[in-house]
C-alpha positions in Angstrom: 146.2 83.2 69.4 143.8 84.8 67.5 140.9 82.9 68.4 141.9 83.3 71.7 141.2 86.6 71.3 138.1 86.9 69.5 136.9 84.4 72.4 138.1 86.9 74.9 136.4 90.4 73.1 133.6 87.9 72.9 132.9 87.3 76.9 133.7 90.8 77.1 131.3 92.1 75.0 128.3 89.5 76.4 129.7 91.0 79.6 129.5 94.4 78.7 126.0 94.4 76.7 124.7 92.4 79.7 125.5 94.6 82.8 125.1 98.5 81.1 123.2 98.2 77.7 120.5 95.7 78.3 120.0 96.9 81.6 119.4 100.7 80.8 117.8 99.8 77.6 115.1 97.8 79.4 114.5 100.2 82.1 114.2 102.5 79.5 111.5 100.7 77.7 109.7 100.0 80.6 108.7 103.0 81.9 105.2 103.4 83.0 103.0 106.1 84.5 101.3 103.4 86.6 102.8 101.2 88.1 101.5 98.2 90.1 101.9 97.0 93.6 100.3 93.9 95.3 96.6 95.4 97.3 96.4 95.3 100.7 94.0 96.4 103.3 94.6 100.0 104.3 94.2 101.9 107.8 93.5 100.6 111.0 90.9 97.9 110.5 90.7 95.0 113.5 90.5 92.7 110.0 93.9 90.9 109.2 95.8 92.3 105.8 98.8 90.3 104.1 102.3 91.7 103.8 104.4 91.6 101.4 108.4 92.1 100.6 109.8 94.7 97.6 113.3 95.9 96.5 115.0 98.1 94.8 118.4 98.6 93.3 121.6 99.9 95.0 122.9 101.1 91.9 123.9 99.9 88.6 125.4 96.3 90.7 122.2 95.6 92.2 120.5 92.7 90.4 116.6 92.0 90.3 116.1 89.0 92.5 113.5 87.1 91.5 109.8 87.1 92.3 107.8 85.1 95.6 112.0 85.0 97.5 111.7 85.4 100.7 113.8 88.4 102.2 116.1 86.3 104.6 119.3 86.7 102.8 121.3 90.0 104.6 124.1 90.5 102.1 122.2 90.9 99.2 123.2 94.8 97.1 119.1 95.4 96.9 117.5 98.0 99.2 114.4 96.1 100.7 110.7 97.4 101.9 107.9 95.8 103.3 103.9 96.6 102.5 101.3 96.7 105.1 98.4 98.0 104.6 98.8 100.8 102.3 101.9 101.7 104.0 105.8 101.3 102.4 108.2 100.2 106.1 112.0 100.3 105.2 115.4 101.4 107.3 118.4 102.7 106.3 116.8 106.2 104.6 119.9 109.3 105.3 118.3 111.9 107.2 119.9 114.5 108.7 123.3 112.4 108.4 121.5 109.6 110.2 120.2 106.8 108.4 116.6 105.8 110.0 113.5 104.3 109.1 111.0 105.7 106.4 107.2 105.6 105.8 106.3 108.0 103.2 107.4 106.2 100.1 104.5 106.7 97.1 103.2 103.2 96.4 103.0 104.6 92.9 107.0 104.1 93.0 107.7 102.4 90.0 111.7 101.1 91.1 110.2 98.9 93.5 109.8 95.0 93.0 107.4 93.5 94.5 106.8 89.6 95.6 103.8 89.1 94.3 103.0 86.5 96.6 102.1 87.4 100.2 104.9 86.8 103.0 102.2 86.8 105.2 99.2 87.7 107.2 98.8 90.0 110.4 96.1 91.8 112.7 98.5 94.4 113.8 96.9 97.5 113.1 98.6 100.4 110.8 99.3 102.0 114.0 101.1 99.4 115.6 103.5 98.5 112.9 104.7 102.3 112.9 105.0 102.3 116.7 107.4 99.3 116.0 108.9 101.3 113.1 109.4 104.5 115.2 111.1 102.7 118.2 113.4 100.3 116.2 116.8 102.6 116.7 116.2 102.5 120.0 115.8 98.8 120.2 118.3 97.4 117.7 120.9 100.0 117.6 121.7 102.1 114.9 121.9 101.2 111.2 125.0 98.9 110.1 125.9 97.5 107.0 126.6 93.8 108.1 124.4 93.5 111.4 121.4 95.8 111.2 120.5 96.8 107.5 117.6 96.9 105.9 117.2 93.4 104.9 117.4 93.0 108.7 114.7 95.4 109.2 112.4 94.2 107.0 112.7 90.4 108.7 111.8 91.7 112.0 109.1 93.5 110.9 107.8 90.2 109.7 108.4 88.4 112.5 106.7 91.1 114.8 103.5 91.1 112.4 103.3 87.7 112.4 102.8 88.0 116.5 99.4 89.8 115.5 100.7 92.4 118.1 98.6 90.2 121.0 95.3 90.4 119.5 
């Protein structure tokens, strides 16, 4: 009985340590006035520029997924962005009690994980991923947790760059 419950306190503590203390005391540790995203080509160049995916947390259930994983998986508690050139694309920001897209995000945001290694590679101008961005509500609807979230978002965005937008 007793070792039972040593056993028991045991999990729970591994449990415990695992999911508050570590966690806050590595973000803690971590901290940085810099922080580093992949480089892409900025503006509105006729050049091609990769893309890549980034997440960050929910809250204190989200988990870090792990680096170069594709974004395809929808029911995952991470808030995911994409990177094209210069610019941070995501969907399912609250404004005005409506969530919508966002592209003002500071690429200095250190909460952000990125894949370091490129999803891929587009000739889409700045402009026309924004268009995209701008009209997406109107095309798909808007934002629901199951059908159209933001891990949604992010895989259509994808899949329109990869079109290079007919050039």
């Amino acid at each position: 009985m007793v070792r039972t419950t040593v056993l028991v306190a045991l999990v729970l503590l591994v449990i415990f340590e695992s999911t508050f203390v570590q966690s806050w005391w590595w973000r803690r540790r971590r901290r940085r006035t810099n922080c580093n995203y992949p480089k892409t080509r900025q503006g509105n160049f006729a050049t091609s520029s990769d893309y890549f995916y980034g997440d960050t947390s929910l809250g204190w259930w989200g988990k870090k997924s792990k680096r170069g994983k594709i974004v395809s998986n929808t029911w995952r508690l991470r808030h995911s962005l994409l990177l094209f050139r210069g610019t941070i694309f995501e969907w399912g920001i609250k404004r005005s009690g409506v969530k919508t897209y966002d592209m003002s995000r500071s690429l200095g945001d250190c909460k952000i994980s990125w894949t370091y290694s490129r999803k891929g590679e587009s000739r889409c101008l700045l402009s026309d991923a924004q268009t995209w961005t701008k009209a997406y509500r109107r095309h798909y609807g808007g934002y629901k947790l199951f059908s159209n979230n933001c891990h949604h978002f992010v895989n259509r965005l994808g899949t329109y760059l990869k079109t290079d937008c007919g050039r």
